[in-house]
Structure formats: structure tokens, C-alpha cells
C-alpha positions, -999 to +999 in steps of 0.1 A: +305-496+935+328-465+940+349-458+911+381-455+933+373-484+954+370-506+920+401-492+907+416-498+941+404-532+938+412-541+899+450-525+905+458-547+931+442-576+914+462-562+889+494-561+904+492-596+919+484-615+891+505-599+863+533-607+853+545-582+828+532-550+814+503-560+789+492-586+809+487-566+841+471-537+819+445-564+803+439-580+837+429-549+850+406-538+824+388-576+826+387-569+866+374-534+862+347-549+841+338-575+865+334-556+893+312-528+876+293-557+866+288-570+902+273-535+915 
């Protein structure tokens, strides 16, 4: 998968389902994880 498409992807995962700042950080690092793991 494209490195900016997955961090397209994992930001706005990101974004949605974050609330405040750590949790948005750590829910895009687990979502950048999954998604270089589903290549």
C-alpha cells in the first residue's frame, strides 16, 4: 500500500475516532500498523 495513501487513511481514521490528543496519536499508530499489515 502507498505510504501516503496509508497515512491518508490512518489520519482520518485518526481523526474520527479520537477523542483527544493521545488517543488520536495511538489510534493512528495501531491503524498505520494494520494497514501495512493488510498489503
Amino acid at each position: 500500500m502507498n505510504n501516503l495513501f496509508r497515512g491518508l487513511l490512518a489520519g482520518y481514521g485518526a481523526k474520527k475516532l479520537g477523542g483527544g490528543c493521545f488517543s488520536t496519536v495511538l489510534i493512528f499508530i495501531i491503524l498505520w500498523y494494520v494497514l501495512g499489515q493488510c498489503q
